[in-house]
C-alpha positions as CSV (number, residue, x, y, z in Angstrom):
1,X,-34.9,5.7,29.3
2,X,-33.5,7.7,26.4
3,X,-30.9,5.3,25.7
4,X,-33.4,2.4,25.9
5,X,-35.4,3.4,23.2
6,X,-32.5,4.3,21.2
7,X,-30.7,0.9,21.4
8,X,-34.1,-0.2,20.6
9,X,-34.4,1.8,17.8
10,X,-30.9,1.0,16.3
11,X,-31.9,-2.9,16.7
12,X,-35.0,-2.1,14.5
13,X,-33.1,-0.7,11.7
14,X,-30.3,-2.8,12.2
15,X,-32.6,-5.7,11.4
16,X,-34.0,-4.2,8.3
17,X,-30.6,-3.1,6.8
18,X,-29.6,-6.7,7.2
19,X,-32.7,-7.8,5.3
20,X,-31.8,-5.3,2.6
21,X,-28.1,-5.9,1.6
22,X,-26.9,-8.8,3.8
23,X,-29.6,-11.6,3.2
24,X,-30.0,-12.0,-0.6
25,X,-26.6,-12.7,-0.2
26,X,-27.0,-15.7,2.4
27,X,-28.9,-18.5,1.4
28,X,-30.0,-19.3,4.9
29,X,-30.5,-15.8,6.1
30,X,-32.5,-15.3,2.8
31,X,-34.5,-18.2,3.5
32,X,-35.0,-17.4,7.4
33,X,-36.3,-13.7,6.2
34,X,-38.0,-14.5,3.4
35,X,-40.0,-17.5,5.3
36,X,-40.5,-15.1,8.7
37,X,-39.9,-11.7,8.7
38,X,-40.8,-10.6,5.2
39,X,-44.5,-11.2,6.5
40,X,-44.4,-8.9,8.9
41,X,-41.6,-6.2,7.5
42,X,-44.2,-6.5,4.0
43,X,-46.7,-4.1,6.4
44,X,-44.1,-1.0,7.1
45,X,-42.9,-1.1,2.8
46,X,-43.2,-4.1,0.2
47,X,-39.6,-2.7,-1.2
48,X,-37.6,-4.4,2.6
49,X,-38.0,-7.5,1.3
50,X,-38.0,-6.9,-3.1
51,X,-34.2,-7.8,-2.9
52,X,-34.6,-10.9,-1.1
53,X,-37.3,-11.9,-3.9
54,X,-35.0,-10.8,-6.2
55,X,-32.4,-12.9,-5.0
56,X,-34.8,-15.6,-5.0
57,X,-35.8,-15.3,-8.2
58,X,-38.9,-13.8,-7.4
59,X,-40.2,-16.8,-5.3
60,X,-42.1,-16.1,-2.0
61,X,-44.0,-13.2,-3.5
């Protein structure tokens, strides 16, 4: 059970790191984020998603 919740808890940040550094970099995975996860990653901190808005030239705000 232990190991459960820490694979999912690796997947969780795993998937934040990638909207932070990789996406604004990736015009699709920016778009993917931007268009459905930013929604929902906007509730934990506004600042997940600022460099994907960046990279977007502050579109999608």
């Amino acid at each position: 059970m232990r190991n459960l919740l820490l694979l999912l808890i690796l997947i969780a940040a795993g998937f934040v790191l990638v909207a932070m550094y990789v996406a604004p970099s990736q015009p699709q995975l920016r778009a993917w984020y931007r268009d459905n996860a930013c929604v929902h990653l906007d509730k934990v901190s506004p600042q997940i998603c600022a460099p994907i808005r960046q990279a977007d030239g502050g579109q999608g705000a």
